[in-house]
mmCIF file of the C-alpha atoms, coordinates in Angstrom:
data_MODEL
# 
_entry.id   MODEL 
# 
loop_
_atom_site.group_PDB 
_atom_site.id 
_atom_site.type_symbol 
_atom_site.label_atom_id 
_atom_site.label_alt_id 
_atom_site.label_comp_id 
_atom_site.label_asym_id 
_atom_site.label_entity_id 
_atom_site.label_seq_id 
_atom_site.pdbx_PDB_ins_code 
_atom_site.Cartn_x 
_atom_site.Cartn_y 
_atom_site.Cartn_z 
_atom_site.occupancy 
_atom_site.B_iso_or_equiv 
_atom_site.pdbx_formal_charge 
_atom_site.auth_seq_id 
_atom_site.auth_comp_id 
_atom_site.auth_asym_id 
_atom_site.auth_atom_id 
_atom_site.pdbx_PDB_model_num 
ATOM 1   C CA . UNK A 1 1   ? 0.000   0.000   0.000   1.00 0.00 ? 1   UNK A CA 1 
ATOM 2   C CA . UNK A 1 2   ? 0.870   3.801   -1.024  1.00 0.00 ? 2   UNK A CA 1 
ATOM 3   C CA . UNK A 1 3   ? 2.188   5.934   2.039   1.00 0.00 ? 3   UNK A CA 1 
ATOM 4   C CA . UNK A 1 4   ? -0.847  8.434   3.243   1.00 0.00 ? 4   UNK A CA 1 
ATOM 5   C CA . UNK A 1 5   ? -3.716  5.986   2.009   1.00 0.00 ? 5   UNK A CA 1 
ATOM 6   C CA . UNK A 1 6   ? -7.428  6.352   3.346   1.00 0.00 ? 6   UNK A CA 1 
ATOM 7   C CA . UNK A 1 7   ? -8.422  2.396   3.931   1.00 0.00 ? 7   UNK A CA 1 
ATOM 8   C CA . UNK A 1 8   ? -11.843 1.577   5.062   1.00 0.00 ? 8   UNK A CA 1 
ATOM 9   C CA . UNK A 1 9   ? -12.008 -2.284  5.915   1.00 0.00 ? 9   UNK A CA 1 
ATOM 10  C CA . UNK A 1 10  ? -15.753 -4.226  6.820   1.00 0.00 ? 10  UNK A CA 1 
ATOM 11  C CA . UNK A 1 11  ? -15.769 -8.171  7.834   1.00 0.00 ? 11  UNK A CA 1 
ATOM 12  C CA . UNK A 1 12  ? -11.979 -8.257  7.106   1.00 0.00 ? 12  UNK A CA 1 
ATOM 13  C CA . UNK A 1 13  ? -10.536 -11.489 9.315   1.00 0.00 ? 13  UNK A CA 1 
ATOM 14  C CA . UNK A 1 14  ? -8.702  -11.125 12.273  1.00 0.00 ? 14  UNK A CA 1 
ATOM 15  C CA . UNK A 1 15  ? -5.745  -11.509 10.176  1.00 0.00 ? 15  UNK A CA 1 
ATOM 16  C CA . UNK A 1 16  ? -5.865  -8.335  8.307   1.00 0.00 ? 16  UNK A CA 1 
ATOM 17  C CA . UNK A 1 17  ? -3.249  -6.279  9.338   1.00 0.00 ? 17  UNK A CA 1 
ATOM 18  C CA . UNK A 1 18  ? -1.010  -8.966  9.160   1.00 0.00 ? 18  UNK A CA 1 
ATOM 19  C CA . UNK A 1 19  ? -1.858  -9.603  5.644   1.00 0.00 ? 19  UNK A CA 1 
ATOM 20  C CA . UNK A 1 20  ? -0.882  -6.001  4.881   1.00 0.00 ? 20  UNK A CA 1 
ATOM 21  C CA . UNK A 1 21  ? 2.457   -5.909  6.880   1.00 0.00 ? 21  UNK A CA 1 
ATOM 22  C CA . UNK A 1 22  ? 4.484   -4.137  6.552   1.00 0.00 ? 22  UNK A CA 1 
ATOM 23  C CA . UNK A 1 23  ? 2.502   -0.904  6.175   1.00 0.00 ? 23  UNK A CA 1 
ATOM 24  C CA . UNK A 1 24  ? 4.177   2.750   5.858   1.00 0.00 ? 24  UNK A CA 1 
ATOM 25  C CA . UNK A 1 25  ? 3.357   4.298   9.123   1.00 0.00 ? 25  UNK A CA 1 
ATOM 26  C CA . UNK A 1 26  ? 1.346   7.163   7.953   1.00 0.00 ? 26  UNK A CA 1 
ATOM 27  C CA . UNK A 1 27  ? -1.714  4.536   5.916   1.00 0.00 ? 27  UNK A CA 1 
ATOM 28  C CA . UNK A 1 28  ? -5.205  4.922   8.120   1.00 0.00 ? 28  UNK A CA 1 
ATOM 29  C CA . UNK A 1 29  ? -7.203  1.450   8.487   1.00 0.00 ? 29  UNK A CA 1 
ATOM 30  C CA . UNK A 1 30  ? -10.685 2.165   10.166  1.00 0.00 ? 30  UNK A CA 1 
ATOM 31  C CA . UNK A 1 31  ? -14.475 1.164   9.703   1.00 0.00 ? 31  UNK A CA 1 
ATOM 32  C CA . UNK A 1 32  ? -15.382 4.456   10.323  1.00 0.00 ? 32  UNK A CA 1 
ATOM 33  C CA . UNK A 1 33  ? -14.366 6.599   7.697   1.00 0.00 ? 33  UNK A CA 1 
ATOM 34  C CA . UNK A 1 34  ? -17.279 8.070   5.612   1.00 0.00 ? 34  UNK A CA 1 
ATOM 35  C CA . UNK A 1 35  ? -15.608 9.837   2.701   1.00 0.00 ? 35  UNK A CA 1 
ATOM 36  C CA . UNK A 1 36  ? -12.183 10.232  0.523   1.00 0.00 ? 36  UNK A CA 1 
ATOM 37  C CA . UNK A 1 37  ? -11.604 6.788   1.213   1.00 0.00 ? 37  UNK A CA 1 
ATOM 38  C CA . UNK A 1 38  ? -8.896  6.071   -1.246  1.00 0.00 ? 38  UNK A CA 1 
ATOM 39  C CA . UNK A 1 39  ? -9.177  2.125   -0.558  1.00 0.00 ? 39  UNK A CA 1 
ATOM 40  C CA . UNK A 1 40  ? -12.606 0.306   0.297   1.00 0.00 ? 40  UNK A CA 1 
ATOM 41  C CA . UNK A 1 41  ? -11.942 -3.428  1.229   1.00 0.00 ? 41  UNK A CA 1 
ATOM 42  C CA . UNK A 1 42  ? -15.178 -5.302  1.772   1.00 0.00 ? 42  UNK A CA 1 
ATOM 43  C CA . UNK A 1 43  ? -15.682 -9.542  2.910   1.00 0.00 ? 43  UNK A CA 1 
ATOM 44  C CA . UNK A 1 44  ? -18.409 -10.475 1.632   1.00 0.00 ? 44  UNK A CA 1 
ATOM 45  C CA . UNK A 1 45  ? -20.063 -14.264 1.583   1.00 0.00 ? 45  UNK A CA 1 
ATOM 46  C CA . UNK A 1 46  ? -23.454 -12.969 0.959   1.00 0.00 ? 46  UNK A CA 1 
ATOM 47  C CA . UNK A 1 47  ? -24.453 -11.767 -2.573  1.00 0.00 ? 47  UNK A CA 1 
ATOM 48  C CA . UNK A 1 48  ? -27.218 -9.678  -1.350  1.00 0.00 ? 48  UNK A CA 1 
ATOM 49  C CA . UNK A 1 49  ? -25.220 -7.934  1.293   1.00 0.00 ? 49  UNK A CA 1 
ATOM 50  C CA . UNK A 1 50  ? -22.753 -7.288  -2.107  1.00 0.00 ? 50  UNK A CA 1 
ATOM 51  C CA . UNK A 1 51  ? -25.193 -5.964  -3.738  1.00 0.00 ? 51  UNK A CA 1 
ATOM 52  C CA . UNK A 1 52  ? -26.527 -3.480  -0.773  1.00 0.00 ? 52  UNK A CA 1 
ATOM 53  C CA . UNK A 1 53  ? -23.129 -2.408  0.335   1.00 0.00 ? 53  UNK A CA 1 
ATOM 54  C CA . UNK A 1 54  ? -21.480 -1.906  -3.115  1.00 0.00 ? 54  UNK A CA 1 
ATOM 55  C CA . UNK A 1 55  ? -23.157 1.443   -3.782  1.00 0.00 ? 55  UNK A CA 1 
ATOM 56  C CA . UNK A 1 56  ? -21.915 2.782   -0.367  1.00 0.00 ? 56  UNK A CA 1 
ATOM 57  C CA . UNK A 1 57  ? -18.840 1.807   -0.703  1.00 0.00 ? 57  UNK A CA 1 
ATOM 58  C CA . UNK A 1 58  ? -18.885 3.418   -4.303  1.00 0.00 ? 58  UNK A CA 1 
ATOM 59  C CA . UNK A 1 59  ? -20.345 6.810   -2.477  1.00 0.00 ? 59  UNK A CA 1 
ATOM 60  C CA . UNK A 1 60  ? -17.302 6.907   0.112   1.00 0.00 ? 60  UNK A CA 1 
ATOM 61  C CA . UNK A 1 61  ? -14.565 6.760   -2.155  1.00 0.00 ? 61  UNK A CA 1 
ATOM 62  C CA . UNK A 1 62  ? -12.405 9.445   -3.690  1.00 0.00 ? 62  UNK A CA 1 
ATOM 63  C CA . UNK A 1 63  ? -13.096 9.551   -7.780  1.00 0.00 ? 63  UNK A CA 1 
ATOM 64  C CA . UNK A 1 64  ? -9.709  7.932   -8.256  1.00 0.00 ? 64  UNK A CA 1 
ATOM 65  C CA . UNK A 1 65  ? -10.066 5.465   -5.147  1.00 0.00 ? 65  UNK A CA 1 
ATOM 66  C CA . UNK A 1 66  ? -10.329 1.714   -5.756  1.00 0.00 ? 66  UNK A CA 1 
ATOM 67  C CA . UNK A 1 67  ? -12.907 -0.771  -4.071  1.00 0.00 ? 67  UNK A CA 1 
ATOM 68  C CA . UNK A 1 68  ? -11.502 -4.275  -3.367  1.00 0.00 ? 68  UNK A CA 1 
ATOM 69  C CA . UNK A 1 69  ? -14.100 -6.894  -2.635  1.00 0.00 ? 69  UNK A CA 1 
ATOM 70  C CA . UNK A 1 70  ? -13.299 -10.249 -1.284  1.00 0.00 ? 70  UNK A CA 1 
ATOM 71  C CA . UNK A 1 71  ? -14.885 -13.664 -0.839  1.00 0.00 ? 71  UNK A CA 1 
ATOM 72  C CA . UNK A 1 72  ? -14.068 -17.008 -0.110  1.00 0.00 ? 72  UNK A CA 1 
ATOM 73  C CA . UNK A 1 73  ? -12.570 -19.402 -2.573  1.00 0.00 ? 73  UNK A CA 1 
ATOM 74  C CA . UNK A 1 74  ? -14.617 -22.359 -3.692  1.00 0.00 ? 74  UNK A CA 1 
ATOM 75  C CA . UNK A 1 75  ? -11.692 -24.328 -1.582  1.00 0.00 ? 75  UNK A CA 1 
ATOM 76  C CA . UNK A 1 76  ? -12.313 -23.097 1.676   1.00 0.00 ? 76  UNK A CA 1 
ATOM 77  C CA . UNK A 1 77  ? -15.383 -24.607 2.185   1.00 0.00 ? 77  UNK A CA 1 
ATOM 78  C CA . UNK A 1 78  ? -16.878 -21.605 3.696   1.00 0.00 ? 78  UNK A CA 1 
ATOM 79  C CA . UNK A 1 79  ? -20.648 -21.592 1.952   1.00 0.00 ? 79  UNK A CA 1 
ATOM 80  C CA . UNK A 1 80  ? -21.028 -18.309 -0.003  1.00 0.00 ? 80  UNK A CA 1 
ATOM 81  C CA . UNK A 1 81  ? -23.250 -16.858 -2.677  1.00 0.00 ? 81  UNK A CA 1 
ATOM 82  C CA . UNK A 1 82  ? -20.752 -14.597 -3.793  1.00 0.00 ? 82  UNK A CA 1 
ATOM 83  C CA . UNK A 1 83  ? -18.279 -15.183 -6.924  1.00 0.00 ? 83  UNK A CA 1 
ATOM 84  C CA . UNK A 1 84  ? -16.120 -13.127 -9.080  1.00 0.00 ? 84  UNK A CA 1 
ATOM 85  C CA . UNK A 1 85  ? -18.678 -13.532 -11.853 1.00 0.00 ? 85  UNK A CA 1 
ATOM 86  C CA . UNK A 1 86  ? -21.522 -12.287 -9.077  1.00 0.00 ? 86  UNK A CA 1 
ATOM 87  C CA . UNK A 1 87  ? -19.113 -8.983  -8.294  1.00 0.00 ? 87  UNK A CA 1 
ATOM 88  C CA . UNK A 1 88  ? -18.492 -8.343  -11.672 1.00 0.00 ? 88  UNK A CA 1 
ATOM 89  C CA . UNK A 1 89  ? -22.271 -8.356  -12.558 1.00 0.00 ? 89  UNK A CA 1 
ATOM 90  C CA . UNK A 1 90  ? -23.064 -5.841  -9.915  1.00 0.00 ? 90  UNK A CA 1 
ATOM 91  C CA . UNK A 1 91  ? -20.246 -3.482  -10.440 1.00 0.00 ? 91  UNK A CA 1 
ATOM 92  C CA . UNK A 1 92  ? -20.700 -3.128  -13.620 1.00 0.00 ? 92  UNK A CA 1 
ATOM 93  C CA . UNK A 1 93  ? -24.452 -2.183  -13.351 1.00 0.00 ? 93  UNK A CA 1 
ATOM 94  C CA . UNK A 1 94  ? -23.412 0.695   -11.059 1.00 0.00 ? 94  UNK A CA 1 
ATOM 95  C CA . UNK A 1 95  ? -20.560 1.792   -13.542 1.00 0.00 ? 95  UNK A CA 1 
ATOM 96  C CA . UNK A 1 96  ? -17.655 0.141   -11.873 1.00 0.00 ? 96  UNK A CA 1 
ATOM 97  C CA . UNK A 1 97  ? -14.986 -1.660  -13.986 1.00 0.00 ? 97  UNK A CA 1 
ATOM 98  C CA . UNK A 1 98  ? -13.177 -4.533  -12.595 1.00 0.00 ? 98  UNK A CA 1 
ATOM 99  C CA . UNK A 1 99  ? -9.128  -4.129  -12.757 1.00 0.00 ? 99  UNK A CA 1 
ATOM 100 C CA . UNK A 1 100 ? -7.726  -6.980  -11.364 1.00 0.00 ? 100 UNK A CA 1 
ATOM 101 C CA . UNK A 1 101 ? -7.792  -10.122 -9.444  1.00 0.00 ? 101 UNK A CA 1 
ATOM 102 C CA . UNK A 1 102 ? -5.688  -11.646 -6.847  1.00 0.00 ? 102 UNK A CA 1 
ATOM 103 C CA . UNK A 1 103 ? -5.706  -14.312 -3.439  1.00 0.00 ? 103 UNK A CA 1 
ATOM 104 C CA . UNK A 1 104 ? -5.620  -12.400 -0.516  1.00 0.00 ? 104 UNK A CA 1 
ATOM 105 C CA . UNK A 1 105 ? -5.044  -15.411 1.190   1.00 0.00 ? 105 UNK A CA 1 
ATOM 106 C CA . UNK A 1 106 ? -5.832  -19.066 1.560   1.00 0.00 ? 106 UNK A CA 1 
ATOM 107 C CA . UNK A 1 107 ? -9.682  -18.318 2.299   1.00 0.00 ? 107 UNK A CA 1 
ATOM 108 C CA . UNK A 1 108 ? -9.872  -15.193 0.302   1.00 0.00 ? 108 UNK A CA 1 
ATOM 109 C CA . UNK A 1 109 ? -9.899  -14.039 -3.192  1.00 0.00 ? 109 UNK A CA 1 
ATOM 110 C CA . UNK A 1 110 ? -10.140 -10.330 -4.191  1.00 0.00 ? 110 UNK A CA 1 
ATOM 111 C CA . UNK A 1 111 ? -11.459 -8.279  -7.227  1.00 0.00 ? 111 UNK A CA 1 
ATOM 112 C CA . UNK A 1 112 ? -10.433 -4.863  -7.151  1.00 0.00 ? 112 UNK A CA 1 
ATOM 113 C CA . UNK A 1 113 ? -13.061 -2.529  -9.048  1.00 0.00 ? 113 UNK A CA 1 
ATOM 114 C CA . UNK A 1 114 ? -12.662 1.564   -9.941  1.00 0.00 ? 114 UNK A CA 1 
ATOM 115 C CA . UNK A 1 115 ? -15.317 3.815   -11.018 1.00 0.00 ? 115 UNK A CA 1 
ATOM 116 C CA . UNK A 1 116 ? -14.471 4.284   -14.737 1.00 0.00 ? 116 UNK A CA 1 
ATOM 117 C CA . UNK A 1 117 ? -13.215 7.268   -15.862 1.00 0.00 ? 117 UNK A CA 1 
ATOM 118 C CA . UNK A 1 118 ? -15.847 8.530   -18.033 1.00 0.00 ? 118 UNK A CA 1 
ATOM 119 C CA . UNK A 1 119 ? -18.597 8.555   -15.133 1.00 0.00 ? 119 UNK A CA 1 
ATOM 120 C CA . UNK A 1 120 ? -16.098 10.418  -12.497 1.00 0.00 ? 120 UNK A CA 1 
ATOM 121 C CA . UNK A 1 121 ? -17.123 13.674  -11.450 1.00 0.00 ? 121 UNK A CA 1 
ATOM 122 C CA . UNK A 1 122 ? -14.382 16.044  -12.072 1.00 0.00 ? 122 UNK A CA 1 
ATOM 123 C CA . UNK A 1 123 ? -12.519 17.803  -9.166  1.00 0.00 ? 123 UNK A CA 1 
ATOM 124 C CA . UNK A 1 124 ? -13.502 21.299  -8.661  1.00 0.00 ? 124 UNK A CA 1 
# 
């Protein structure tokens, strides 16, 4: 992660920080931020609390921010409703654009999205 990054986390496992370490000192993690977010990270099993938290997380971020959503990989057994298929199909509706892909970890998979360029409100 970039030094001086806004990062808003919900249902991340206990593990989190650890997954990010280590961090430059001056990145902010918390739950409650409620605008210029520059990083949204979202666990998600549930496809229908994807599809009601998406548009939040889309209001809270900074035009040029990035929204990563995670869920469980078919191998970890954990039951979910949510694929990568399933968070493309609701991104996209709300003018998101999916970027890239990676494992967060053993459990977790992660889709970062962006609001695409032509629908961002310009700075003023």
């Amino acid at each position: 992660m970039k030094s001086g990054l806004r990062v808003k986390v919900k249902n991340a496992p206990a593990h989190y920080q650890k997954l990010l370490a280590p961090l430059p000192g001056d990145v902010a993690i918390s739950a409650r931020f409620r605008n210029e977010v520059d990083l949204w990270h979202f666990f998600t099993k549930s496809k229908t609390e994807l599809a009601r938290q998406l548009p939040l997380c889309m209001r809270e971020i900074r035009q040029d921010g990035m929204i990563w959503i995670s869920w469980p990989k078919k191998s970890s057994g954990i039951a979910s409703t949510v694929t990568e298929d399933t968070i493309r199909a609701v991104a996209l509706s709300l003018g998101l654009v999916d970027v890239k892909v990676c494992a967060v970890d053993d459990v977790w998979s992660g889709l970062k999205l962006v609001i695409r360029k032509e629908n961002r409100r310009k700075s003023k």
